[in-house]
N, C-alpha and C positions, 0 to 999 in steps of 0.2 A: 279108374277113368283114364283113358288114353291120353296121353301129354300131344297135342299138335305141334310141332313144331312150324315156329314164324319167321325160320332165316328169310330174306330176302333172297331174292332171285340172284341178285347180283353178288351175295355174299357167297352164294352156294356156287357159284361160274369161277368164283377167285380162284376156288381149288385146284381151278384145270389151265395149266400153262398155254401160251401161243405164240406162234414164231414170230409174228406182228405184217406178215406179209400184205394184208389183206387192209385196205383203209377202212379205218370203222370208227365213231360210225354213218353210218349210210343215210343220205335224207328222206326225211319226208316230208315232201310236196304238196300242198293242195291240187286237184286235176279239176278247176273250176269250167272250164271248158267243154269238157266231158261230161260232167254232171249237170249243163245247163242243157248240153243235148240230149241228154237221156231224161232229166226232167228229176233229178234225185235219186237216192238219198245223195247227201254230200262226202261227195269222193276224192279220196289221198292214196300216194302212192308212196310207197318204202323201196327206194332205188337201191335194190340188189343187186343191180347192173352196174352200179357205179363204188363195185369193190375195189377196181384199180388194174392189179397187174391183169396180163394176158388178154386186157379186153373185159373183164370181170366178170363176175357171176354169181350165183349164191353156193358154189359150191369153195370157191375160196375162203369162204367165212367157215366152212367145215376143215378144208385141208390146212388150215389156221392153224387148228389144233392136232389134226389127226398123224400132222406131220410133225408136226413139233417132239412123238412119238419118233415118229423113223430118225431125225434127227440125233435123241437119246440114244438109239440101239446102233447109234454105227451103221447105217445102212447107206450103200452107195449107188442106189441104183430103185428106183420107185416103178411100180407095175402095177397097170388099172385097164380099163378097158372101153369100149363104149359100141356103136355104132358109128358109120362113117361120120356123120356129123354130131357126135355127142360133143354138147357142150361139158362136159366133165372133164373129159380128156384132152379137151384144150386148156382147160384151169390146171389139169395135172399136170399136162406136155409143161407151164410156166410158170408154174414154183418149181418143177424140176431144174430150170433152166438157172431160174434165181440163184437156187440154192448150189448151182455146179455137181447136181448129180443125173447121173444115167437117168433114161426113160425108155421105158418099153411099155408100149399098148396092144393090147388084144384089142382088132378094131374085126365087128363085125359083120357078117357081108350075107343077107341074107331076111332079115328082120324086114324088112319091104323092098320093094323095087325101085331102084335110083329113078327121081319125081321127075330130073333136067340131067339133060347134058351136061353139066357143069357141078352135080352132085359129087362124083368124088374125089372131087380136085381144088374142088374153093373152100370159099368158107371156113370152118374149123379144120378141115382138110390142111387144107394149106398152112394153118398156121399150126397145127401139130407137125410138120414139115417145119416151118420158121422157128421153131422151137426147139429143135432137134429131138424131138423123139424119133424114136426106133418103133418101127410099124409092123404087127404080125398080122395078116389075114387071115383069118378065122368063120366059118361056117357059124349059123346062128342057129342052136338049138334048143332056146329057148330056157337053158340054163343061163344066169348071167355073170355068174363067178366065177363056173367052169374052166375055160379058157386060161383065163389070168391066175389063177393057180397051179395051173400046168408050165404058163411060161414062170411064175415063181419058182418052180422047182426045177425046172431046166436052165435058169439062172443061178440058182443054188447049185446045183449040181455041175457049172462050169465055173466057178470058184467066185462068184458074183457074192455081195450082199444085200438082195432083194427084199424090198420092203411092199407088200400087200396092199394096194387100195382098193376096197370094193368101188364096184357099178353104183355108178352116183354119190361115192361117199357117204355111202349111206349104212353106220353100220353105231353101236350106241354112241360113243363118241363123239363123230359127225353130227349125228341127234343134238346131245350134248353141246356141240358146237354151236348148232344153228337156235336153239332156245337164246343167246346173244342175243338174238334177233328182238324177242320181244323185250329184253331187257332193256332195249333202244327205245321201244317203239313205249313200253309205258312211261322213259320221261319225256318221249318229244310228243305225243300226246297230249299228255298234262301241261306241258308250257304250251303248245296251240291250243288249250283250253277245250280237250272234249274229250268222250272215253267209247271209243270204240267198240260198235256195235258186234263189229265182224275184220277178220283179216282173210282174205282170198285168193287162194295161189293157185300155181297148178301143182297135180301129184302123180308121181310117178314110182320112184325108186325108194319111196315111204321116208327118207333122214328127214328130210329139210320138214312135213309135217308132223312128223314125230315129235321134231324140236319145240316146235309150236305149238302141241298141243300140251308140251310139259310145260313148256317155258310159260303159256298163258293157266295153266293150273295151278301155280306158284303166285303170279305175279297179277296174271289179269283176266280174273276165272269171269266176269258179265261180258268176257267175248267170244265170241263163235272163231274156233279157227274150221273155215271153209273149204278145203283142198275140189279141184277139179280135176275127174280122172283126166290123164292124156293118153294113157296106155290103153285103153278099152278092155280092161279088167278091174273094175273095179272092185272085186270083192277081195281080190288079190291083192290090190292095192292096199285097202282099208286093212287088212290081215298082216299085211307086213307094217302097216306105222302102229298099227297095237302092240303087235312084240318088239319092234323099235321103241318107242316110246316108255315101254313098261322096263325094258333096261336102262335108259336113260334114266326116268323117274329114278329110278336102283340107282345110280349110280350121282344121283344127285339130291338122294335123301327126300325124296317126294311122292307122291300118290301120283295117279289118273283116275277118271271116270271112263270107262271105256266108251260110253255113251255120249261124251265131247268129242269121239273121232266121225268125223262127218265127210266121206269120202261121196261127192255126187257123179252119176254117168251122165253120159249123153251129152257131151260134147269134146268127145273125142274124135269127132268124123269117121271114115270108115276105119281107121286101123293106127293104131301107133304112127307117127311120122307123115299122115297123110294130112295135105290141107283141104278142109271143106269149104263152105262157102261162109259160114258164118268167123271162120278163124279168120277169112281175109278181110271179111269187113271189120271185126276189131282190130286187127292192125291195120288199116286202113284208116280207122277212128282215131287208135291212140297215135298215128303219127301225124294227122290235119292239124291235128284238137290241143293233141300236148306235146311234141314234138321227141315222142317216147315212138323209139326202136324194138317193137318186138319179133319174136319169133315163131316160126311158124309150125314148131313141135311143141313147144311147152307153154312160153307164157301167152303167146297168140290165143292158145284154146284154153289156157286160164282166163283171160278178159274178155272172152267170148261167153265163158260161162257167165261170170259177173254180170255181163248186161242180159244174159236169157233170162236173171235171174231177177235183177232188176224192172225186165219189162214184166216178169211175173210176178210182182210187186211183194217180193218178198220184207224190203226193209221201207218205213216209212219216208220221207222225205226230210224229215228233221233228226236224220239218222244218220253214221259217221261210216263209213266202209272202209278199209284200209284194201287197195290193189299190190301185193308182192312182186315186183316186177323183178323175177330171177335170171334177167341175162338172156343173153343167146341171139343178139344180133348178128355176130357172124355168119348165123346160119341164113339168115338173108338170100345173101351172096348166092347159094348154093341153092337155095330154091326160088330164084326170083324171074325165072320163064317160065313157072309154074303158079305164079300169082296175082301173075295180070298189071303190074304196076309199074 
């Protein structure tokens, strides 16, 4: 008979060090506001947004750890990448800064057509700029690692000691990293007294759901972790948090169901990066109602899912939702002649 193993989530996290950059942990809110105008179920948010350095985000809870790595190996010099407004690469660009080492980004240029005038210059823009990172321009072909491993080894090769971040932080560790997540969220659940039907975020670069779908298989398998495509690829999407996930699980002594990975389309508006109409009305919602800053590539069309999903009366009304609110109001800034507000 197979022995199960019952470590705790949290005992199994001890194993993996973190540099402590990143405030943790993160709250959660009731959005009683919100769930009075949609008419149910009863809605809470996990303020991802509110990690701290750089403007925060939920990739700092990743780079927690994943640097804690570059740290060890002597690296002086961090290399990631993104799109003009990736919020990634402004969480990079600012542990880079923390920590007093070099930053080089592969940003780009190509993956959509700049939305405003004011696209590639504000925003995360700007503060990878305020940051001091080091900007390379790059063609977007659809490879997302590409790039930033060409400038790692062109920094290698001019006597640099360059340390690899993927696109979104999203690689097992990062996983690994963001599973944190629920280890938060099962005790501050438990003391607001209710166990969570569902948690729902948006997905894109598969880490951050990956985390969540390990982190809730250890710790809080009667909840749905919900990811909303942003990329309009969803099968792509779901394909890369199963092989994300199924490393992590590896490397945290844990199983998946692969059948817990729940990647939904159709609200991603026409294309990566692009705002629709229903993205604006969620941010338009979460900022009247709860005074919550989203954005308008990723959590925007993550809470736009949540309420199509809601008015399509997926969970009952005496039912608990968790919204993951990962960051990214700076991108605002950068698209806000193109949102009407």
């Amino acid at each position: 008979m197979t022995q199960i193993d019952r470590k705790p989530l949290i005992d199994r996290l001890a194993a993996f060090p973190r540099l402590g950059l990143a405030d943790l942990p993160t709250p959660l809110e009731p959005m009683k506001r919100l769930t009075d105008h949609l008419g149910g179920p009863r809605l809470w948010v996990k303020r991802d947004d509110a990690t701290g350095l750089g403007f925060g985000g939920n990739k700092l809870r990743k780079l927690d750890y994943v640097l804690h790595d570059a740290v060890l190996e002597g690296a002086d010099t961090i290399v990631s990448g993104g799109v003009v407004q990736s919020n990634s690469q402004r969480q990079v660009a600012a542990v880079a800064a923390k920590l007093g080492l070099a930053c080089h980004l592969a940003v780009y240029h190509g993956r959509l057509a700049p939305p405003t005038p004011e696209y590639e210059t504000s925003g995360n823009a700007f503060l990878n700029r305020l940051f001091g990172a080091h900007l390379h321009d790059v063609p977007w072909t659809g490879d997302r690692n590409a790039a930033i491993r060409t400038l790692v080894d062109d920094l290698r090769a001019s006597g640099r000691r360059p340390y690899f971040v993927p696109y979104g932080v999203s690689n097992a560790l990062g996983a690994v990293a963001y599973a944190t997540t629920i280890s938060e969220i099962e005790q501050q659940a438990a003391l607001a007294g209710f166990a969570p039907a569902a948690i729902v975020h948006c997905t894109g670069s598969a880490g951050t759901q990956a985390g969540l779908v390990v982190g809730a298989a250890v710790a809080m398998p009667g909840t749905r972790i919900v990811g909303i495509d942003i990329d309009a690829e969803p099968a792509r999407v779901r394909a890369d948090v199963v092989a994300l996930a199924r490393q992590a699980a590896d490397l945290l002594g844990a199983g998946i169901d692969e059948a817990m990975v729940e990647v939904v389309a159709g609200h991603a508006g026409p294309a990566y990066g692009v705002p629709h109409e229903a993205t604006i009305e969620a941010i338009r919602l979460a900022g009247k109602s709860e005074a919550l800053a989203l954005d308008p590539v990723y959590s925007g069309k993550g809470l736009a899912g949540l309420i199509a999903m809601i008015r399509q009366g997926r969970w009952r009304n005496d039912e608990d939702v968790i919204f993951l609110h990962t960051g990214g109001a700076p991108a605002l800034f950068a698209y806000q002649s193109a949102l009407g507000i």
